[in-house]
N, C-alpha and C positions, 0 to 999 in steps of 0.2 A: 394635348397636341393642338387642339383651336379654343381658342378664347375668344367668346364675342361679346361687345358691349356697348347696348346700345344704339345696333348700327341702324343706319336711317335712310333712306334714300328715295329722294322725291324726284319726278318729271314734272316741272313748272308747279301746278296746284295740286298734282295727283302723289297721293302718300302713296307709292308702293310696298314698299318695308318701313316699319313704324317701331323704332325703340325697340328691337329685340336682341334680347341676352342670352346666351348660353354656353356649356363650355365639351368639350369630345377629349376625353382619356386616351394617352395610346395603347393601341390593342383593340379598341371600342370600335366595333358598326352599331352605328347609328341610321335608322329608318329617319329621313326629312320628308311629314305627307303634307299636303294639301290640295284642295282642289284648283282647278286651272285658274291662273290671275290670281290665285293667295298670294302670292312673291317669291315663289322657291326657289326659283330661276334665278332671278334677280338676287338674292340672298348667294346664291351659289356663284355667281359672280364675281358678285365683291370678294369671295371670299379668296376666287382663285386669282381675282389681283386685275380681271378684264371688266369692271367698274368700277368709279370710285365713287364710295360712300357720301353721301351728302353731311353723316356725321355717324360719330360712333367710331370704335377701337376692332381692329381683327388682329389680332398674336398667331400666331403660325410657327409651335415648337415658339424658341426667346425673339421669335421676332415680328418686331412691328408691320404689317404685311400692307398699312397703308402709308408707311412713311418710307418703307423702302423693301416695295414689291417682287424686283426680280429675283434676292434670295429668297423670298419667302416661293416663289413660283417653281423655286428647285427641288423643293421639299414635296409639290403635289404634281399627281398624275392626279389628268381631268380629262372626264369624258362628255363632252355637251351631248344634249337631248338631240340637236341633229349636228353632227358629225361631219367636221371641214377636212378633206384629203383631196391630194393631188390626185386625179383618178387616171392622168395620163401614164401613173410611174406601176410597176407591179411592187408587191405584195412587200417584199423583205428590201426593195431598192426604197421604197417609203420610210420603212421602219429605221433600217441605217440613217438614212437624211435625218428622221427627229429625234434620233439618239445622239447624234453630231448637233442637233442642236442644241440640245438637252445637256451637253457638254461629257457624255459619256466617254470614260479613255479609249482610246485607238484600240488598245487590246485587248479590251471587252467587251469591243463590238460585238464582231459574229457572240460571243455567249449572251449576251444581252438580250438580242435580235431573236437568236432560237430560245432563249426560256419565254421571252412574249409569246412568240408565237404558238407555243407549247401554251401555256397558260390559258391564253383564249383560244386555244381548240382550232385555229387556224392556219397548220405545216402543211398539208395539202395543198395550201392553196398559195402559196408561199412566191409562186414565179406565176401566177397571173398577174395581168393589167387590173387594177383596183376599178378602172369603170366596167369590167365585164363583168365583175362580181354582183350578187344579187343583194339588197338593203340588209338580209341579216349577215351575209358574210361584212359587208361594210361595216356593221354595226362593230361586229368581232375585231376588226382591224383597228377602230377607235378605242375599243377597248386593250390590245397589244400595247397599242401608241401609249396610253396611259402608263402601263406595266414596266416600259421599257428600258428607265431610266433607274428601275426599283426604286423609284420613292416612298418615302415614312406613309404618306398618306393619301389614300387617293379618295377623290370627290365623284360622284357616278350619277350621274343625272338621267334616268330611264334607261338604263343598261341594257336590258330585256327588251325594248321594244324591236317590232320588227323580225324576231326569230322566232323561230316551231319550238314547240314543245321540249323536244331533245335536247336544243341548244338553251334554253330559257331553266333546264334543269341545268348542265353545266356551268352555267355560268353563275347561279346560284351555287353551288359547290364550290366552285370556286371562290366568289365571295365568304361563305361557311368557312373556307380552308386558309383565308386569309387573318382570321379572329385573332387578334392575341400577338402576329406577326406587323400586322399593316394595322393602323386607322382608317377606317370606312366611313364616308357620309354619303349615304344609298337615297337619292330621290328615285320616287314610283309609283304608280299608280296601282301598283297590284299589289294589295293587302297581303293576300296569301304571301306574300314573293318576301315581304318584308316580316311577318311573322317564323316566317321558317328560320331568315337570318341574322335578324339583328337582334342585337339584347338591348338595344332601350330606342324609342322613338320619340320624333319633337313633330309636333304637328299646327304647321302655319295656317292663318287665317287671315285675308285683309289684311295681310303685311303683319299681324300679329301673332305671337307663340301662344298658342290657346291650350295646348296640353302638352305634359310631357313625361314618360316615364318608360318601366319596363313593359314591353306587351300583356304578360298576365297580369300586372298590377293594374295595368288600365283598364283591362277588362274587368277585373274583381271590384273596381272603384264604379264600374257602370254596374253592377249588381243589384240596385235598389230599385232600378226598375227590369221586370222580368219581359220574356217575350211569348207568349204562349200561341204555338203553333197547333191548326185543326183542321179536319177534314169532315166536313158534310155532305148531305144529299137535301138538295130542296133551291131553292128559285135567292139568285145573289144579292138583288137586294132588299128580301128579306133579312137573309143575316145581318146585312151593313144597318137595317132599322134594329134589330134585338141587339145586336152586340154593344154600338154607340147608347144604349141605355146601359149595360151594365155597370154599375159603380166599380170603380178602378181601372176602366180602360180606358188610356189615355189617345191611342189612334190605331185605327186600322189599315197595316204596313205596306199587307198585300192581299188582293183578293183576286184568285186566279182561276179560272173554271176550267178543272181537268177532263170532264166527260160532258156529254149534251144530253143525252136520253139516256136515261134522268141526267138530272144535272147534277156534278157533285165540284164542289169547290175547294181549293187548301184558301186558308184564311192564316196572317200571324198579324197577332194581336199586341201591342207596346202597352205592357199595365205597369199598377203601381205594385205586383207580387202578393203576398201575404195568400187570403184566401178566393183571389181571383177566379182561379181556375176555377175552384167550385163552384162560384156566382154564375161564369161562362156555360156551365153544363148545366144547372140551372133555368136559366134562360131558356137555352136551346128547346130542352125538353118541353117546358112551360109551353115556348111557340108551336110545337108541334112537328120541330124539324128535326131531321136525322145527322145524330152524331158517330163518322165512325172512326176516329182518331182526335186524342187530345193531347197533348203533351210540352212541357217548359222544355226550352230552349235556352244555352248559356248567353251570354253577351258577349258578343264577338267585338274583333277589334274593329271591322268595319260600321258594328252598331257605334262604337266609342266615337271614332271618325264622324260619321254620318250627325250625333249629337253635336258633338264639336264644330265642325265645319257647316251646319245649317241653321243653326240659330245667331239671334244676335249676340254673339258675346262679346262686345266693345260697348255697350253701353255704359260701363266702370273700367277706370282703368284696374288689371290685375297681373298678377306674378303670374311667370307659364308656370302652367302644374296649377291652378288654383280653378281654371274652369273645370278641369277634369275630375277635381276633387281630392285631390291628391297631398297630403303633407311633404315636405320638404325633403324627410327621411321613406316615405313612400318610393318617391318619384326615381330612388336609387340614385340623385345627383352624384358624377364625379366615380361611379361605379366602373369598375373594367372588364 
């Protein structure tokens, strides 16, 4: 359903997006993370056709989406990170207007109109003024707008932001329930949000694809190094002196002091695995200080992220999937 290659896109000297490739299955949500200023945004753009690429190919289903944009723009609902609506029009007099632009037939208006608004959980609100509304029902509304045209594929750029709980779970579900029907590319900043729904994620860096695969695989590829979470009693930086000796701890993640009299602290520890933990309790003993909890931790996808997106990895150029650690046949490329 999207084909990218290569695409590139500089302001004057500043590389924003740098040479990256990838491709999205139909049926496929796909997680796009990075942290703020990676280029996700900007990637997300070109894609839906409101940048043009300084170089590189985008395909959109058989077609060339930068040599001739506005088919390709019929094909995608797009919901930007902050959300452009008329806020003078209410709710379903909106939705009609971008369905008529969208070029929806006359006589599948009104069904068009009410399955959106069914979809993103917003019929209630359907004959308000859009400025009365509050940022998550706006939010919902941009999300309608997307839906509305039922396009193959839609592009979601922080979807969830902005809503409570209740609406941040629907709308996850709804995303879950589109699997297999629609193509999904979910930008987010909420791990969880993206592990519960997508089956494979691309994760930007400095304009670069620095990892990519399914979420347990990328976490089973961050497995070598372990995280060993503990809970003491005794004075905090003590421990940060004994622990920083033990061979195979590579840093100390978190150290957080849950009581004051006595002091007791949770610590989590980024080792190299094997027989850490024993060296850890070890230690402790030796120093004199009280251990009342020890215990491995798996490798979350936030751990995976967190490696990925804070160290240098542009020092060589590489294939996304290669910082992660991931073989070709790993990374589930081309998977549905």
């Amino acid at each position: 359903m999207i084909r990218v290659e290569n695409l590139t896109k500089r302001y004057g000297d500043r590389l924003a997006v740098d040479s990256i490739s990838f491709s999205v299955q139909p049926g496929e949500v796909i997680g796009f993370l990075g942290p703020n200023g990676a280029g996700k945004s900007t990637t997300l753009r070109m894609l839906t056709g409101y940048l043009v690429p300084t170089d590189g190919q985008v395909r959109i289903g058989d077609i060339d989406a930068v040599a001739d944009p506005v088919p390709a723009r019929r094909q995608i609902g797009y919901l930007p990170e902050s959300v452009p609506l008329h806020r003078e029009l209410r709710v379903d007099e909106y939705l009609r207007f971008r369905a008529q632009l969208k070029a929806v037939p006359r006589k599948h208006l009104r069904a068009r109109v009410d399955a959106s608004l069914e979809l993103a959980n917003i019929t209630d609100v359907r004959h308000r003024i859009i400025g009365q509304l509050s940022k998550g029902y706006r939010s919902r509304v941009g999300l309608a707008d997307a839906l509305v045209a039922d396009p193959p594929l839609l592009i979601l750029d922080e979807p969830t932001a902005g809503l409570d709980p209740n609406q941040i779970r629907q709308v996850r579900d709804l995303i879950r329930g589109l699997a297999g029907t629609k193509t999904v590319l979910l930008s987010t900043h909420i791990l969880p949000e993206v592990e519960s729904t997508c089956g494979r994620v691309l994760i930007i860096h400095r304009g670069r694809l620095v990892g990519e695969g399914q979420p347990g695989v990328l976490r089973q590829a961050g497995q070598g190094r372990a995280l060993l979470v503990l809970e003491g009693r005794g004075e905090g930086a003590r421990f940060e002196h004994v622990l920083a000796a033990v061979p195979g701890v590579r840093e100390i993640t978190e150290l957080t002091r849950l009581q004051t009299d006595p002091p007791v602290y949770r610590i989590k520890l980024l080792t190299d695995g094997g027989d850490v933990a024993e060296a850890v309790f070890g230690a402790i003993a030796a120093a004199g200080l009280t251990l009342r909890e020890l215990r491995t931790e798996g490798t979350s996808l936030e751990d995976v992220f967190t490696k990925l997106t804070t160290h240098d990895q542009l020092d060589a150029p590489q294939k996304a999937g290669e910082a992660s650690g991931l073989t070709d046949a790993e990374q589930g490329r081309g998977a549905a």
